[in-house]
C-alpha positions in Angstrom: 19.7 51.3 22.2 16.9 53.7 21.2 14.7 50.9 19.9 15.6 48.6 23.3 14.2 51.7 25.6 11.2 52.2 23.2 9.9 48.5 23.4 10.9 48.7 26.9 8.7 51.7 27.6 6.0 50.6 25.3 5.9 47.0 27.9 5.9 49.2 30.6 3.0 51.3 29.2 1.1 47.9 28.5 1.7 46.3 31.8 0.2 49.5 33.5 -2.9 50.0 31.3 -3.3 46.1 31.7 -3.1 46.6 35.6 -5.5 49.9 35.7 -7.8 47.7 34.0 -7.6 44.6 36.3 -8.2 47.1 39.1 -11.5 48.5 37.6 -12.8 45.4 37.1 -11.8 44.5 40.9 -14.1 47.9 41.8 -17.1 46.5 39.5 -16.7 43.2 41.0 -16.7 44.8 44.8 -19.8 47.3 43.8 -21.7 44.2 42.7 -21.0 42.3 45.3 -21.4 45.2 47.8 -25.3 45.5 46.2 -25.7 42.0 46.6 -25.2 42.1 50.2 -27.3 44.7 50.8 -30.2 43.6 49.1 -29.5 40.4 50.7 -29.8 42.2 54.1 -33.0 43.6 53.4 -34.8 40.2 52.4 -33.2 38.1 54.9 -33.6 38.0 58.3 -30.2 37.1 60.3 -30.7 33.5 61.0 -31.8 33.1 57.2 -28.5 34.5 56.4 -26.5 32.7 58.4 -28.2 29.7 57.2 -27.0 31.3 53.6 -23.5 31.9 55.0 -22.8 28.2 56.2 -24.1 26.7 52.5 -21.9 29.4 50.7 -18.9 27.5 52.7 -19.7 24.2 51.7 -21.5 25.0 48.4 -20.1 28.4 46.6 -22.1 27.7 43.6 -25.4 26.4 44.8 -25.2 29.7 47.1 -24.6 32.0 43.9 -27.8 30.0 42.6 -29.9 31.2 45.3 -28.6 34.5 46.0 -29.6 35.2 42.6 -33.3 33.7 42.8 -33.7 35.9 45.7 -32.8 38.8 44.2 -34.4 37.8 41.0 -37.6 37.4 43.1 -37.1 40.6 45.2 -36.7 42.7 42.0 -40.1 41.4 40.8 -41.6 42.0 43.9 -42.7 38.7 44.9 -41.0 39.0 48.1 -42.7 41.2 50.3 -41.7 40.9 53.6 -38.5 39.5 54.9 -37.9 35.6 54.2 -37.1 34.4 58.0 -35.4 30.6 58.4 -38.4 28.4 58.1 -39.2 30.4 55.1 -35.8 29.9 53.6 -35.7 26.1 54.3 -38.7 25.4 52.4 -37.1 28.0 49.5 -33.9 25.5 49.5 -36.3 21.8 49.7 -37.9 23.4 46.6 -35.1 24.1 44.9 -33.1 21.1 45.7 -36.5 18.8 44.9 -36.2 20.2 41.4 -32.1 19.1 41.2 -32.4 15.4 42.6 -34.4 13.5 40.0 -31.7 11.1 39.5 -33.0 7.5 39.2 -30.6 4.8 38.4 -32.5 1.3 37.4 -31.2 -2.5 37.4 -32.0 -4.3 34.7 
């Protein structure tokens, strides 16, 4: 019986380490997230990020994609001022230009 309540608390033990670990990554995974938006916020204006918002619905990962360009180019200081919607539109022609090179011939 001792050796049944040992393994037993050594699960328990494991199954709570296993969850306090789960939850810090949750809280990196918010803080990251939470930076994200808020760097988003200062380079986009709001119509730009609606315009984000509505492809992250239909497109997670090509949203990702661009969120991270932004940023990328935000934290090397090529943005300057904020990117309104006309600016973003051409940012998403130039980067979807470079994605559809897909030719498909006949012979």
């Amino acid at each position: 019986m001792d050796d049944l309540e040992e393994l037993k608390k050594k699960r328990i033990m494991e199954i709570q380490k296993q969850l306090q670990e789960e939850a810090s990554r949750q809280g990196q995974l918010r803080a990251v997230e939470q930076k994200k938006k808020l760097l988003l916020q200062q380079i986009l204006t709001p119509d730009a990020r609606s315009r984000l918002a509505t492809i992250k619905m239909a497109k997670p990962e090509f949203a990702e994609k661009i969120e991270a360009l932004l940023i990328q180019l935000a934290q090397a200081g090529q943005i300057n001022q904020m990117i309104n919607d006309t600016q973003f539109k051409d940012i998403l022609r130039k980067v979807t230009e470079k994605r559809r090179d897909i030719k498909i011939r006949r012979i």
